[in-house]
C-alpha positions as CSV (number, residue, x, y, z in Angstrom):
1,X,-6.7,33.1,48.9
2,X,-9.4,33.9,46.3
3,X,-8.3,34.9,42.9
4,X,-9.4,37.7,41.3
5,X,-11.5,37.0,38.2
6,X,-9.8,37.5,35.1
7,X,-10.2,40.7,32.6
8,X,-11.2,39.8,29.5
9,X,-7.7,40.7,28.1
10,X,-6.2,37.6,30.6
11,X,-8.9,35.1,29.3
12,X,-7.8,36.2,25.7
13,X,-4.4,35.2,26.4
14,X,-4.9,31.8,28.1
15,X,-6.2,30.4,24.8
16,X,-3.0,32.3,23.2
17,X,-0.6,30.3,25.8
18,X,-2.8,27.0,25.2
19,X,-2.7,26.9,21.5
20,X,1.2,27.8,21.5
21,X,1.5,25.2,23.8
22,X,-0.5,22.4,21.5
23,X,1.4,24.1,17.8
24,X,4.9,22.8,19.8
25,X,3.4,19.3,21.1
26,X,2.1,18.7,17.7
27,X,5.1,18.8,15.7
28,X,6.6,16.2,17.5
29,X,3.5,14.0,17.4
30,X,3.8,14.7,13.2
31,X,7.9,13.3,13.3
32,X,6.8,10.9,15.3
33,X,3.8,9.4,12.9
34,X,6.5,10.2,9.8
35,X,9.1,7.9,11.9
36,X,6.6,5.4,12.1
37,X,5.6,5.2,8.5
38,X,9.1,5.4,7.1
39,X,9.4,2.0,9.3
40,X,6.6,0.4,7.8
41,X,7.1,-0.2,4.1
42,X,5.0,-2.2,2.0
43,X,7.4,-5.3,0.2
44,X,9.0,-4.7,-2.8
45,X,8.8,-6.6,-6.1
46,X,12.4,-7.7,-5.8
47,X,13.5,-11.0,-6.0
48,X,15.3,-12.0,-1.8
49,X,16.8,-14.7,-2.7
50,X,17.7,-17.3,-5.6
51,X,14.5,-18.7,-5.4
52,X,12.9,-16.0,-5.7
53,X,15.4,-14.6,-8.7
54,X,14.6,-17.9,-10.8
55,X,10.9,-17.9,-10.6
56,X,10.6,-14.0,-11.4
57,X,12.5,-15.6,-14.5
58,X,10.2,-18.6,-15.0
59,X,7.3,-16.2,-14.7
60,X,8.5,-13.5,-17.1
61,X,9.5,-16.0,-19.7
62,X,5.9,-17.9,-19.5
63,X,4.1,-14.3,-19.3
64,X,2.8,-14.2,-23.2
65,X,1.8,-17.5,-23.7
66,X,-0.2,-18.2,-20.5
67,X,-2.2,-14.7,-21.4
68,X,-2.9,-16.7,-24.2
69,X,-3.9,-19.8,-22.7
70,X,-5.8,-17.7,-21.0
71,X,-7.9,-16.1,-23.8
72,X,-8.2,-19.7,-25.0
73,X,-9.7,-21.3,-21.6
74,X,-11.7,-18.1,-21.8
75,X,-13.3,-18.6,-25.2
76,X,-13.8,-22.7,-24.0
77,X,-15.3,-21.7,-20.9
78,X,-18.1,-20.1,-23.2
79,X,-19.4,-23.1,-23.9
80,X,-22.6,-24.5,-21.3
81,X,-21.2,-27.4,-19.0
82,X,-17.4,-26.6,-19.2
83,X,-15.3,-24.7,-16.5
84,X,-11.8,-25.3,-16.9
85,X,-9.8,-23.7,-14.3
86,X,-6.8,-20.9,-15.0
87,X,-3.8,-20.9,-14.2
88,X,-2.8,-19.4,-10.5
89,X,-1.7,-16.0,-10.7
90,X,1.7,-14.3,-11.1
91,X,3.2,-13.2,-7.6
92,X,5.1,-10.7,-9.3
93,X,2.6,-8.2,-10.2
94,X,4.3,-6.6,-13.4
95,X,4.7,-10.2,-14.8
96,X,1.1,-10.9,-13.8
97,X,-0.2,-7.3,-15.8
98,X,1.9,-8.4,-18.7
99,X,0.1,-11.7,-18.8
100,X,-3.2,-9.9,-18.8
101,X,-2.2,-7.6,-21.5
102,X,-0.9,-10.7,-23.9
């Protein structure tokens, strides 16, 4: 059977249904994405294992004097033809800003 076309007060409402219908899908797509942030977490600076424990150590006792050796290789380096290399990084990064700051 043929429909009757809509008053303008019925094509008011259909976007009224539709948008009360996309407010209530939308929520869940929010928990959703918040459930699937609070499962992926970036790593923590905390030692896992002993390993890991002792060389947090290592590089916590070593911080100060290899920012120093640092500033020395730095004020070497000034000089045309040499290029001594640094020593690598810290993994743990406040260790490694610690160093920077010595």
């Amino acid at each position: 059977m043929p429909q009757a076309p809509q008053t303008g007060e019925q094509q008011q409402q259909s976007p009224k249904n539709d948008a009360s219908a996309e407010t209530t899908a939308a929520p869940q797509t929010k928990q959703e994405q918040q459930a699937q942030q609070a499962t992926v977490q970036e790593p923590v600076d905390e030692p896992d294992d002993l390993g890991d424990h002792l060389r947090s150590i290592a590089e916590g006792a070593t911080a100060a004097p290899a920012g120093f050796l640092d500033w020395g290789i730095d004020v070497v380096n000034q000089i045309p033809g040499v290029n001594i290399r640094k020593v690598p990084k810290y993994q743990n990064r406040m260790i490694q800003a610690g160093r920077e700051l010595a």
